[in-house]
N, C-alpha and C positions, 0 to 999 in steps of 0.2 A: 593231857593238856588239851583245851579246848580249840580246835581250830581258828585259823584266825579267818575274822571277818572282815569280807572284802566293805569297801563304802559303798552305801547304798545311796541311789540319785532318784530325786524328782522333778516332776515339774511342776509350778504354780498354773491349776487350769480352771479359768471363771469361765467357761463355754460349756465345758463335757462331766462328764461327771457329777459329783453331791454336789456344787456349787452353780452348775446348769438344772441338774432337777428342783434345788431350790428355788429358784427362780422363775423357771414351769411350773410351779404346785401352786406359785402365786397366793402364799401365806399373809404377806403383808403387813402392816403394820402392830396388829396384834400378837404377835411372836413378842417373846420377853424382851430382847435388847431390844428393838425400837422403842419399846414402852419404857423400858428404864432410861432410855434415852434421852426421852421427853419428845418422843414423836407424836401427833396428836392428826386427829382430821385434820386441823388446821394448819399445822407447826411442821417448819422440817428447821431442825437446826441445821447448824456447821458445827460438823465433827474432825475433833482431831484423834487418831486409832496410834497411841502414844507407844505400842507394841504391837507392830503389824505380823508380822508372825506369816500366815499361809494367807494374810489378805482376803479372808473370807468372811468375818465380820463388815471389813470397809465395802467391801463388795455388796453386801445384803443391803446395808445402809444408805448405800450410791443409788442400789436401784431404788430405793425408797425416795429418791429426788433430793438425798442430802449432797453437799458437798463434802468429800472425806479428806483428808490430810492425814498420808500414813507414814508414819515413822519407825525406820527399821535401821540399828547400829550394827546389823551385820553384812558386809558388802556380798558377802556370797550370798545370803539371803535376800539383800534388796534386788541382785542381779535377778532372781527367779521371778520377784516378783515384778520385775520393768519389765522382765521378758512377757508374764503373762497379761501386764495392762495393755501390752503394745500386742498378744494376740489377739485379745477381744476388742480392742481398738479395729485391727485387722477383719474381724467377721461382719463388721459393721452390724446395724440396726439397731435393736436393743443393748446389743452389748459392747458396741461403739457410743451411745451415747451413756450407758454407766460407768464405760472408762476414763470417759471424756471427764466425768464429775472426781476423777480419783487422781489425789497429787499426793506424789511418793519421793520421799527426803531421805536423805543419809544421814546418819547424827544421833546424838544423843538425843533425846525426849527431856531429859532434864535440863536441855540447853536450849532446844528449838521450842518450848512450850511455851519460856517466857518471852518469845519475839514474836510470836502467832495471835497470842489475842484466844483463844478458843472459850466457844462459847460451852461445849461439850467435850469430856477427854474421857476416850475409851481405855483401861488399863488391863492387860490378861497376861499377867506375869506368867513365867514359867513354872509351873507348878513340880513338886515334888514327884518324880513317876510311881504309879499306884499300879498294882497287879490285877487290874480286869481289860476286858477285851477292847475297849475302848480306848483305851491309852498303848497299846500294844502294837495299834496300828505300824505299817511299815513308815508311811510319810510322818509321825508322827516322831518314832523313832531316829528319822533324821532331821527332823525340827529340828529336836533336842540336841543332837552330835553337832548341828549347823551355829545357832545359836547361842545354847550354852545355857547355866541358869541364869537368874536375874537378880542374883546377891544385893544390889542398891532397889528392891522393889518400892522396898518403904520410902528411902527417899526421893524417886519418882513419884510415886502416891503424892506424898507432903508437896513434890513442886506443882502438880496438877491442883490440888487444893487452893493451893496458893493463885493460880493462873486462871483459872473457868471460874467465867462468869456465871454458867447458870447450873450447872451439874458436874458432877465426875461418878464414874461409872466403874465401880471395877469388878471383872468375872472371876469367879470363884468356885470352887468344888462345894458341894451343895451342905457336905454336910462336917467341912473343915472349918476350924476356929478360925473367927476372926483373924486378920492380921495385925501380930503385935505393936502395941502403941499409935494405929490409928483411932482417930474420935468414934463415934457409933454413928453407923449411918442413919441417914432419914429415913429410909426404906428400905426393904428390902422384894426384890421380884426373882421367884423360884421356878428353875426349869426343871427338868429328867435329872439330871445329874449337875446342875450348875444353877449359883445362883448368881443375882447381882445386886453387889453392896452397891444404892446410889445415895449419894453426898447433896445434899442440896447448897446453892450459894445463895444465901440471903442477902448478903454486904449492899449488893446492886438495888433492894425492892426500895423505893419510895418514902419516905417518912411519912409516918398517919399524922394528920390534923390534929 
């Protein structure tokens, strides 16, 4: 019999760590999600991160001068990450004012999307766990046990469609099908191991002469 395994704890940290070297290396807006995003020289939208998860996408995107809106339905998981907005809150400077730009909700995403208005909705379901080094991670492994999967993916997908004005964005494993019964996206922008299906909203553009 396999021993049993005790719970493993983390903490949410946008200071130390891959999420402080990020932000030191000062990669910017040409990294894939801001471009899928529709970040531009010019443009910073308002994003809503519909699956906050370890808050490290909102984080990226904060420091890029967006305003983030993250949504997380798991209380123990939202608890990690209030703790760690209110660290970097805490360190002040840079990462008091990328915290400052991060608002963090309890709730369903398929309830809070349609009262936000978003003009951009980040989606990064919980994916299937895969056997490379990458996913194996310890914090990653208590994502998962924290969280749980995301069985209504698809119907968060469809309400974000429904709700963003200008995009919806969703992160995917680079070289996994489609998600079933969604439309085809407008584009698509490929990382190392992840891409992102982005949806374009036309409804909003202008009628030509």
């Amino acid at each position: 019999m396999a021993p049993k395994q005790t719970k493993e704890e983390f903490v949410v940290d946008f200071v130390g760590g891959a999420v402080g070297h990020r932000l030191r290396s000062g990669e910017g807006r040409g990294q894939a999600l801001p471009k899928a995003a529709g970040f531009t020289k010019g443009r910073t939208p308002r994003v809503v991160d519909a699956t906050a998860g370890l808050g490290r996408d909102a984080f990226l995107l904060a420091s890029l001068g967006a305003d983030v809106t993250l949504i997380e339905r798991s209380p123990e998981m939202h608890a990690h990450l209030a703790d760690g907005i209110a660290r970097a809150k805490a360190e002040g400077g840079i990462y008091e004012e990328i915290a400052s730009r991060m608002t963090l909700l309890l709730g369903d995403s398929r309830d809070l999307i349609k009262v936000l208005s978003p003009e951009v909705v980040v989606v990064d379901p919980m994916h299937p766990p895969r056997h490379n080094s990458a996913l194996v991670k310890k914090e990653m492994r208590v994502l998962r046990a924290v969280v749980g999967a995301d069985p209504d993916q698809f119907e968060l997908m469809m309400t974000a469609l429904e709700c963003a004005s200008k995009r919806v964005v969703l992160k995917w494993p680079l070289r996994a099908a489609p998600m079933e019964g969604l439309p085809k996206p407008s584009h698509q922008i490929c990382g190392k191991n992840t891409r992102y299906d982005v949806f374009m909203m036309f409804r909003n553009l202008p009628a030509e002469d």
